[in-house]
Each structure stands twice: as structure tokens, then as C-alpha cells.
Steps between C-alpha positions, in 0.01 A plus 500: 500500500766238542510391145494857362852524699614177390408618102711799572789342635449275150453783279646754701844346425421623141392820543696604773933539550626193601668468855838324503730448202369159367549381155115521422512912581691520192250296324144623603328689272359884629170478514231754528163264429451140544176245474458134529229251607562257818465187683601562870517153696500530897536157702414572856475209777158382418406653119657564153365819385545579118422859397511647123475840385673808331759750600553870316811735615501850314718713696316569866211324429408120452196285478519113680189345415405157599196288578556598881599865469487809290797750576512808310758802546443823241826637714256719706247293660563093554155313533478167616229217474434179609239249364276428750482845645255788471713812414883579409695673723696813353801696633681771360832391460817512268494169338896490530486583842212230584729211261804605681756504212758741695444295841504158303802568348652614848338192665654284233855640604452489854318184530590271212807309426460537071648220341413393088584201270428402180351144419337354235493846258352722783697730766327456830556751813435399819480702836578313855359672800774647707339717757162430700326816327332375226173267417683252201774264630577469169482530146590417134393658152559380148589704218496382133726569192352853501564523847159578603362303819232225461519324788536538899494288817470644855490372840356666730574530923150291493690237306244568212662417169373725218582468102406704242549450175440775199375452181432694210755770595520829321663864525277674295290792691202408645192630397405821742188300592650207646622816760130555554288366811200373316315266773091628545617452875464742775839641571587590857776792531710386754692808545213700658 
């Protein structure tokens, strides 16, 4: 579930307000749908893990599919499976609510210290940790000419260093399937 926050605080940045008057607020496009494909790099103290996949936004509801996970939000019900495991687990939920956007955004401004540059053609904001409250010491996200992201870095309390980098990014609607939990998996309702 980490990495579904950590795509939101990517993405969200684009399709939500933006918190403090930065030069980049003025520059982000308003978006409503997003999808890319990704390679997500985690270096822990004994492995490098690299992970690729796909990420759909539309709205409430998203899709993060990878060759660990399948995560899949309509906007009513999120369903969630690992490879590996017998059954998804399901839980009615509002997909905004699970992702956080409104909290994330008020985390950001009570927890971060938001700072941006730009180098080499790309504008690049980075959050510092200021409080104890949160799970990412710190962070930093690339946007291009177009001032979409495509490219992150996160560490983590567990001194985990994450990167993902998106490819392949578009904001034309997803197709209403993608929105669609189509695993021939048990699921398991979680909320009963």
C-alpha cells in the first residue's frame, strides 16, 4: 500500500491544489486522468529490488499493476492482490479517502519543509521531513517541460531508498476496464 501513497503524492501533485505558493503551482497542469508505465527501484540493507508495472488515475479510482501486486479502485470497492497469495482482499472504501489526497496535502504542510529548483531543463520539488509524524524522511520529484512528473526518490524511516521512474506518460482517459478487478482469484471482503 506504500507505493500506492507514494504514486499519489507523485501524481497527486497534479491532480490535486497545490499547498504553498511555489513557482511550480503556477505551472502544473489540472489534471483529471493520468497513466504511465514504471520501474520502481528499492535498495534495502541486503537486496536491490526492481519492480515494473502500470499506473491509471481517473478521478477516484486507479489501477497499480505490477509483477508483485494488482491494486484496483472503481471508487466504491478497492481490491487488493498479491502474487503468491490465494485470494484478494476487498474493502469498501472511497478511493480518495484510502490515497489520502486531503490528509497528504495537510501532511505535506505540516510535515514537510517544500523547497524546488530547476537544473538541467527540469523543475524538481523536494520535501524535508520536519516533524516525527510521517514514514518518508524525504523526498524529490521531477517534472519535465510539460510539467508532468516522471521521476521520484524517497527515503524512508527504514533508510530504504526507493526510485521510480515513469515512462510512457499520458492524460488521456483510461479505458473503464482498466477500473475493473479482473483476477479469477477468490476475493475476501474485508469489511464483513
Amino acid at each position: 500500500m506504500k507505493i500506492i501513497i507514494i504514486c499519489t503524492l507523485v501524481f497527486g501533485i497534479c491532480l490535486t491544489l497545490w499547498p504553498q505558493n511555489l513557482k511550480i503551482e503556477e505551472k502544473l497542469p489540472r489534471l483529471d486522468n493520468l497513466q504511465c508505465d514504471f520501474i520502481k527501484t528499492t535498495i534495502t540493507d541486503i537486496d536491490t529490488l526492481i519492480h515494473k508495472g502500470k499506473l491509471y488515475i481517473s478521478g477516484n479510482r486507479f489501477r497499480f499493476e505490477s509483477d508483485e501486486e494488482l491494486i484496483v479502485s472503481d471508487g466504491k470497492f478497492i481490491t487488493i492482490f498479491r502474487e503468491g497469495e490465494e485470494a484478494a482482499q476487498r474493502t469498501l472504501s472511497n478511493a480518495q479517502t484510502v490515497l489520502g489526497l486531503d490528509s497528504l496535502w495537510h501532511s505535506l504542510r505540516k510535515n514537510y519543509e517544500l523547497t524546488e529548483e530547476e537544473t538541467n531543463g527540469s523543475l524538481i520539488l523536494s520535501g524535508k521531513m520536519k516533524s516525527g509524524e510521517v514514514n518518508i524522511k524525504r523526498f524529490k520529484i521531477w517534472f519535465g517541460d510539460d510539467y508532468l512528473p516522471y521521476k521520484a526518490t524517497w527515503r524512508e524511516f527504514s533508510n530504504y531508498e526507493h526510485e521510480i521512474q515513469l515512462f510512457n506518460i499520458s492524460t488521456d482517459t483510461p479505458e473503464e476496464e482498466v477500473f475493473i478487478f479482473n483476477k479469477d482469484v477468490k476475493i475476501m471482503d474485508v469489511n464483513k
